[in-house]
N, C-alpha and C positions, 0 to 999 in steps of 0.2 A: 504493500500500500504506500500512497505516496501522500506527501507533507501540503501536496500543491489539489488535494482532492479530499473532498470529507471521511472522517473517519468513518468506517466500515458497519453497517447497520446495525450489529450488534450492539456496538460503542453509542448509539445513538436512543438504540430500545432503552442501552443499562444506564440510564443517566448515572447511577453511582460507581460505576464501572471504576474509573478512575479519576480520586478527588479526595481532599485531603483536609483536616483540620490542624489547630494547633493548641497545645497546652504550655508547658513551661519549660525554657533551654534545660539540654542536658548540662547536667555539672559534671559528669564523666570525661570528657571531650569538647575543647571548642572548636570552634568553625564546621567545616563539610568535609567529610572525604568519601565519594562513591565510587569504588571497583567498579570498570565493566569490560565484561568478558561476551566476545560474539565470535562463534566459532562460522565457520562458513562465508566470512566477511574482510576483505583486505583492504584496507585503507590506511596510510598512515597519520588521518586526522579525522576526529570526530566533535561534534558541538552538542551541546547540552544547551536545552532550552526548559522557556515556561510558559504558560498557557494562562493569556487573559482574556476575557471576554471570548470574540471568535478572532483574536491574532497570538499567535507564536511570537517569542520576544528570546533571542538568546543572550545567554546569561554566561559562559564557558566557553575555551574549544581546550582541547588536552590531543596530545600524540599517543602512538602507539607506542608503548616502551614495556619489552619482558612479559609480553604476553596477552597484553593488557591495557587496557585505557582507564586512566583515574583521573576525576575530576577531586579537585582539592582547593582550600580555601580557609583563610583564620576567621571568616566572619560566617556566621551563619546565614544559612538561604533562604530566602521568605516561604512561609509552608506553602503547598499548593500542587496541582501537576507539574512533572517536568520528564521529558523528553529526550532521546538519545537520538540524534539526525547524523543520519549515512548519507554524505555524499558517494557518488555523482550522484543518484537517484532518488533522494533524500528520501528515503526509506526512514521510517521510527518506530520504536515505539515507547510506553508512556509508566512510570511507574509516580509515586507518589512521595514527597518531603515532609517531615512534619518538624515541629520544632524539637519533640522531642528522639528525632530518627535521622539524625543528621551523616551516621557511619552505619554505611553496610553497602554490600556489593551486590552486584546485581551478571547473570549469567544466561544468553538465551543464544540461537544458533538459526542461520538460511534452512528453510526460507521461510519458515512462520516466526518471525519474532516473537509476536503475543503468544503463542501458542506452547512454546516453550521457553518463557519466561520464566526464571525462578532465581528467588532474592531471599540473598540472609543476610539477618542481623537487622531485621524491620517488619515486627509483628503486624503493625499497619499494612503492610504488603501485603504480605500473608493471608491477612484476615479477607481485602480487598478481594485476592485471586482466588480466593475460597469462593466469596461470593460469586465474584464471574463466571466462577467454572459454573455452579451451582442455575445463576440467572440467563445460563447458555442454554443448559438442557432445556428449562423448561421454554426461553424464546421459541426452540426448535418445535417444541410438542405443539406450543400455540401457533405458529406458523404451519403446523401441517393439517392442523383439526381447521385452521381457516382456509385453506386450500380445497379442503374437503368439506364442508359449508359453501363455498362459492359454486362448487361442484353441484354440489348434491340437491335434488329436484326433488325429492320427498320432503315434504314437510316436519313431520313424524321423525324422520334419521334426520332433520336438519335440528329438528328441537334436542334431540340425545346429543348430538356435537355440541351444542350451543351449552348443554350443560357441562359436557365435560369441559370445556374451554373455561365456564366460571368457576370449576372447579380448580380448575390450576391460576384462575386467580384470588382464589380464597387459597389456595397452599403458598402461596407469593411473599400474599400478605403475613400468614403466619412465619413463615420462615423469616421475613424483614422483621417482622416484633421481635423472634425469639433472639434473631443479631443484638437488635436495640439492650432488650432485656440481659442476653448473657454479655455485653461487652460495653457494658456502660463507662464510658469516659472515651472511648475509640473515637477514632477519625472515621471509622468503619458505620459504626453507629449515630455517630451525627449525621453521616452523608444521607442516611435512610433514613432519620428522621425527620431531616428540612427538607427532603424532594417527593416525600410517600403524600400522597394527594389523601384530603381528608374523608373518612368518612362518613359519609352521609347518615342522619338517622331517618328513622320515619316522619315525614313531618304531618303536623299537628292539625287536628280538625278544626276548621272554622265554625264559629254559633252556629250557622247554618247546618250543617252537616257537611261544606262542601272542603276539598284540601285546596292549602295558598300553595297556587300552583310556582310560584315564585319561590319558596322555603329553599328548594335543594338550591338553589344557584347562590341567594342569601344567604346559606349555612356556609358553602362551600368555601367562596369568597371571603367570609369574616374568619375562617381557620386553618385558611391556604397558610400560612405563615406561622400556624403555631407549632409546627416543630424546625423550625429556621433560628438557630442564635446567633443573634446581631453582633453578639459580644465576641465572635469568633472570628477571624482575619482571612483562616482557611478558603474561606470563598472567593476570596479578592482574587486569589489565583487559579482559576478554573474557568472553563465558558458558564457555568451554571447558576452565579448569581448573575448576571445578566439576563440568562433563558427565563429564570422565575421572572425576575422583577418585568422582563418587557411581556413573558402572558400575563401578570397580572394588570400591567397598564394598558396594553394595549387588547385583550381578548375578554379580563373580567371589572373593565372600568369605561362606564358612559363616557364615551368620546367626545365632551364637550370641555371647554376650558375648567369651568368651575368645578367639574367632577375630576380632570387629572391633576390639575393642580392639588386639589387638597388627598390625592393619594400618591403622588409624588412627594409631598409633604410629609402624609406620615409614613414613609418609607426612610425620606432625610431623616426625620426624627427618632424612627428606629435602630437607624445606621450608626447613629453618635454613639453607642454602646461602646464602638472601637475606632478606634483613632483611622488605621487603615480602611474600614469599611468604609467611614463617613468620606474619606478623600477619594475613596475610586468610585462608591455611588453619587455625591452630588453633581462630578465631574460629566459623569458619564450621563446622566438626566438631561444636566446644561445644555448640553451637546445634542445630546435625543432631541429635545423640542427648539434648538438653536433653527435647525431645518425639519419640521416635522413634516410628517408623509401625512397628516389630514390638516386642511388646514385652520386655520385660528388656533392653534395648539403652543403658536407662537408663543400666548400668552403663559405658558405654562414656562417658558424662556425667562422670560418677565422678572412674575411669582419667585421663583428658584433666586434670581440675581436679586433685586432690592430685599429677600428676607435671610439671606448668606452670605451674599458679595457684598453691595451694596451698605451692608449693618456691620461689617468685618468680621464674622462667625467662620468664615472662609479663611481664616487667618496667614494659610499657608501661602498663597495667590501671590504671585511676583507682583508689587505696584505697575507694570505696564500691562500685563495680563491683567489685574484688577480695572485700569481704568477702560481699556477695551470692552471685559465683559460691562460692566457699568452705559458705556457710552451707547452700546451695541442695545441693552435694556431702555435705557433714556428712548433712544427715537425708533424705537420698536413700539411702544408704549403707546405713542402718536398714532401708529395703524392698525391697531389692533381692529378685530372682527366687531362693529355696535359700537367703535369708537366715531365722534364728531370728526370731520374730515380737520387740518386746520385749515383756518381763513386767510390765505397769503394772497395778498396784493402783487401781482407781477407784471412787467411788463409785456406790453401785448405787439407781435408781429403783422404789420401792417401789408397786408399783399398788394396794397395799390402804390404806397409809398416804400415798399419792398425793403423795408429796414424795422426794426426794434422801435418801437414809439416811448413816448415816455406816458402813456394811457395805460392804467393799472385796472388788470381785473383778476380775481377771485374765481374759484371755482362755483363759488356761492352766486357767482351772477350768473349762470347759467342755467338756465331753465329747460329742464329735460328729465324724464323718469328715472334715467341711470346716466352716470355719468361715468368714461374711463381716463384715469389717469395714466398718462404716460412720459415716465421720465427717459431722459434719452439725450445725451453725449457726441454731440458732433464728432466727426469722424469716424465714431465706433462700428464697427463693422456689425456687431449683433442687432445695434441699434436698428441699423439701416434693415437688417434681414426682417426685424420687429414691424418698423414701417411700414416692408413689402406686405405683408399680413396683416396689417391692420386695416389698409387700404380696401380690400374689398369687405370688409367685415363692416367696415363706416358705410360702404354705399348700402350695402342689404338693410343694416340697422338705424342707420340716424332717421329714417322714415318713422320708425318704430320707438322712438323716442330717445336714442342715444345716442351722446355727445361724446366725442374724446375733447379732453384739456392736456394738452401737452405741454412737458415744463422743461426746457432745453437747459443743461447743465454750463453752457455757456458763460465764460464768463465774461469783463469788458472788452478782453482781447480778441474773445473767439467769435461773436457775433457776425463778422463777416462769412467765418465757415460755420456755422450756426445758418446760415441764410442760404448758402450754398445747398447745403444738404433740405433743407426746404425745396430750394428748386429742383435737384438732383429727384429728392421721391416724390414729387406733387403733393405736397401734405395740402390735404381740403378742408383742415379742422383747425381748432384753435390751439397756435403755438405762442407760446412766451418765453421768458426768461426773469434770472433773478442775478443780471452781470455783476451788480454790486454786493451779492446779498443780505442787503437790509430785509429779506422777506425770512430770510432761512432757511430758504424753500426746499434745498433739497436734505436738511437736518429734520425739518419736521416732516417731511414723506421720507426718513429713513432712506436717502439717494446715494448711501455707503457703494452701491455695485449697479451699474447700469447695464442693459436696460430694466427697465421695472413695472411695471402694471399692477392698477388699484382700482376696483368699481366702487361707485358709490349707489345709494340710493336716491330719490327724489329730494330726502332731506341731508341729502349728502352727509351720511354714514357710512361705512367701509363694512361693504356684506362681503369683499373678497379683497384678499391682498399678495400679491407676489403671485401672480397666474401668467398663462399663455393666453395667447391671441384664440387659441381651437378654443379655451374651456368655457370664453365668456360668453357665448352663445346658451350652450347649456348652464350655465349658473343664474345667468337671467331667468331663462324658461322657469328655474325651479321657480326663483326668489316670487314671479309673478304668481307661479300655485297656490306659494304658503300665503301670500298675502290677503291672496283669494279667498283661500278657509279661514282666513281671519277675519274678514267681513263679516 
C-alpha cells in the first residue's frame, strides 16, 4: 500500500485500528529510541513520521546500520500514530507512541507489513494488534453475510442474514466493553471509548401515546462525546479527532450560523481541558469556517476570532498572525449573511463623459429587487473572465429586477486602466470607484482578494456572499420562494 493512497479498508472500518493516548513520561528512560527491523526491504534510508488530521508530517529519517534502523532522540515524541515510510514506493506502515512507551522495537517483513507486524516492549501495541487481528475477522464475517443479503431474493433467508449480521454487532460491542473494562487506563481502551457510537435507549412515550420521533437523533447527538477525554492530547495526533469533531459539525449540527457557532463553541470549551487539544482544535475550526463549503458559515469565522483571538485566550498566536486573523474577522463581519449592506458613497463612471465623475452614489440609490455587487481590479485577468459572465447574466436579469453595482478597486493612478477595461468588456451596468478611499469601500465589502460577488436584497441585505456568476440565478429563484411562503 502506498502513502500517496488511502489506507486500506480495513484501517478505515477499525477506526481504532491505530491510535494512541497519553499518561505520564517514563522515569525509566528519556527521550525515544525505536528498533526497526524489515526483512524483505533494502534501502539505506528510512523516515518516521506522524499523522495529523488527514496529513502525514515527518518527524525523523535514521540509516541502515547493523541490521537495523533506529530512530532515537533525548526529547520525547508527542503520543499519537506514527509511521515507518519506505522509499522509493513509500510503502508504510503504522504502529503507535504513547508517552508512556517511548523504547521498544518494532519487526515486520515484504510484503504485508501490517500483516506481520510484531512489537516488543509496548503493551499499547500489543493490546492494539490484538484488537485488529480480532476486528478483522469479524469485518470479514460482516462483509460476507452482506454480500449474501444483497444477493439473496428470499425475504425469509434475507431476514436470518440480517440477524446474524446484528449478531456480530452485538459481539462487537461486547468485546469493545470487555477491552474498556479489562484494561482501564490503556490507550487501547480510551480509543474505544471516544469512537464507540452511543447507545441508543428506547425512547419515551408521548401523553398521547405517540413516540418523539426525534429522541434517537437527540439522545444520540447529546452523548456522541461522552466517552471522548478532552483532557487527553492523544488525539491531537491521529486523523480521528478531526473525523469526530467534522460529523458532528457538519452531519449532526443544523447548518445555520447560530447553531454551528455555539457547537463549535462548546467543542473550544471542551478542548481547554488540554493545552495541546485546545491549540490544534481552535486552529483547525478557524480555518474550517475561514472558507466554509455552505455558505454564511463565515460567520462561525467571526464567532471563533472576537471570542479567542480577538479577547487574547488565543495566547499562543504570533502578533502578525493575531492581527491578520483579527482584521480578516473585522471586514468579514461587514458581509455577513442578514447583514445591512454598508452605505459607501462612491464615485460614479460616467459613459458619456467616459471618465470617473466626482457624483457619488451608494448602492442604497439603487432601486431594484436584488442587487449584485461586484468588486473587481483593473487589469486582473479573473476579473475580466468574471465580467465575460456577468454580461449575459445582466441582459436575461436586469428585466427581472437586477442591478449589478460594480466597485473598481482603482485607485487615483489607475483610473485610466480602470476605464480601459470598461471599454475592453462593454460593462452596461453601474461602475464606480473609491480612488481616494475616503468610502472604504473595499474594507467594508471585505475586497482583501478580487474578484468578488455579493447579492443583496431589495432592502439591500447580503442573502449571498462570495458566489459565482452560475449560482446567482439559482439563489435568486430560491430567495423569491421563501419570500413567497412568507407572505
Amino acid at each position: 500500500m502506498k502513502l500517496t493512497v488511502c489506507i486500506i479498508s480495513l484501517f478505515q472500518i477499525i477506526l481504532l485500528s491505530t491510535a494512541v493516548s497519553a499518561q505520564t513520561a517514563t522515569k525509566e528512560k528519556a527521550g525515544y529510541k525505536i528498533d526497526v527491523t524489515i526483512d524483505g526491504y533494502a534501502s539505506d534510508k528510512v523516515f518516521l513520521g506522524f499523522r495529523r488530521a488527514d496529513k502525514v508530517y515527518s518527524k525523523d529519517t535514521t540509516t541502515f546500520i547493523n541490521g537495523k534502523y533506529v530512530f532515537e532522540g533525548q526529547e520525547a515524541l508527542p503520543p499519537g500514530i506514527y509511521l515507518i515510510l519506505m522509499p522509493p514506493e513509500n510503502k508504510f506502515f503504522e504502529f503507535v507512541v504513547t508517552k508512556a512507551e517511548q523504547h521498544f522495537s518494532v519487526e515486520t517483513k515484504a510484503p504485508d507489513f501490517y500483516k506481520n507486524l510484531k512489537i516488543k516492549g509496548s503493551k499499547d501495541n500489543n493490546l492494539l494488534l490484538e484488537y485488529q487481528q480480532y476486528m478483522s475477522s469479524k469485518v470479514e464475517e460482516s462483509k460476507q453475510l452482506q454480500e449474501q443479503m444483497a444477493a439473496e431474493t428470499d425475504e425469509k433467508k434475507k431476514d436470518k442474514l440480517k440477524k446474524q449480521l446484528d449478531e456480530i454487532g452485538k459481539a462487537v460491542r461486547e468485546r469493545q466493553n470487555k477491552y474498556i473494562k479489562e484494561n482501564p487506563g490503556t490507550y487501547t481502551a480510551k480509543l474505544i471509548a471516544a469512537f464507540q457510537d452511543p447507545e441508543i435507549p428506547e425512547a419515551p412515550k408521548n401523553p398521547d401515546g405517540s413516540i418523539d420521533s426525534s429522541f434517537q437523533f437527540r439522545y444520540f447527538r447529546s452523548h456522541f462525546w461522552d466517552g471522548f477525554d478532552f483532557s487527553d492530547e492523544i488525539f491531537v495526533n491521529t486523523p480521528y479527532l478531526k473525523e469526530k469533531t467534522d460529523r458532528f459539525l457538519d452531519k449532526m449540527t443544523l447548518q445555520s450560523a447560530d447553531s454551528v457557532s455555539a457547537a463549535a463553541e462548546w467543542l473550544v470549551e471542551k478542548s481547554r481541558a488540554n493545552t495541546d487539544v485546545f491549540k490544534y482544535l481552535l486552529p483547525y475550526l478557524l480555518n474550517k469556517y475561514y472558507t466554509p463549503e455552505i455558505m454564511g458559515l463565515d460567520a462561525v469565522f467571526v464567532h471563533l476570532s472576537d471570542k479567542y483571538y480577538k479577547s487574547g485566550i488565543a495566547d499562543w498566536v504570533t502578533p502578525e498572525n493575531l492581527k491578520k486573523i483579527t482584521d480578516d474577522a473585522y471586514m468579514n463581519k461587514n458581509v455577513l449573511i442578514g447583514k445591512q449592506a454598508p452605505d459607501v458613497k462612491l464615485q460614479r463612471y460616467d459613459p458619456v463623459q467616459d471618465k470617473f465623475t466626482t457624483e457619488l452614489i451608494s448602492p442604497y440609490d439603487v432601486q431594484a429587487e436584488y442587487t449584485v455587487i461586484f468588486l473587481w481590479k483593473p487589469g486582473c485577468g479573473h476579473c475580466k473572465h468574471m465580467s465575460d459572465e456577468l454580461i449575459p447574466f445582466y441582459e436575461e436579469w436586469k428585466s427581472k429586477g437586477v442591478e449589478i453595482f460594480s466597485i473598481s478597486s482603482a485607485n487615483h493612478t489607475e483610473l485610466e486602466e480602470a476605464v480601459k477595461n470598461i471599454h475592453e468588456k462593454k460593462m452596461p451596468w453601474i461602475v464606480t470607484a473609491d480612488p481616494y478611499t475616503r468610502a472604504r469601500a473595499l474594507q467594508l465589502f471585505y475586497g482583501t482578494s478580487l474578484p468578488k460577488l455579493y447579492l443583496l436584497d431589495k432592502n439591500k441585505k447580503f442573502i449571498a456572499n462570495r458566489v459565482g456568476v452560475k449560482q446567482l440565478p439559482e439563489i435568486i429563484e430560491n430567495h423569491k420562494r421563501v419570500m413567497a411562503k412568507q407572505k
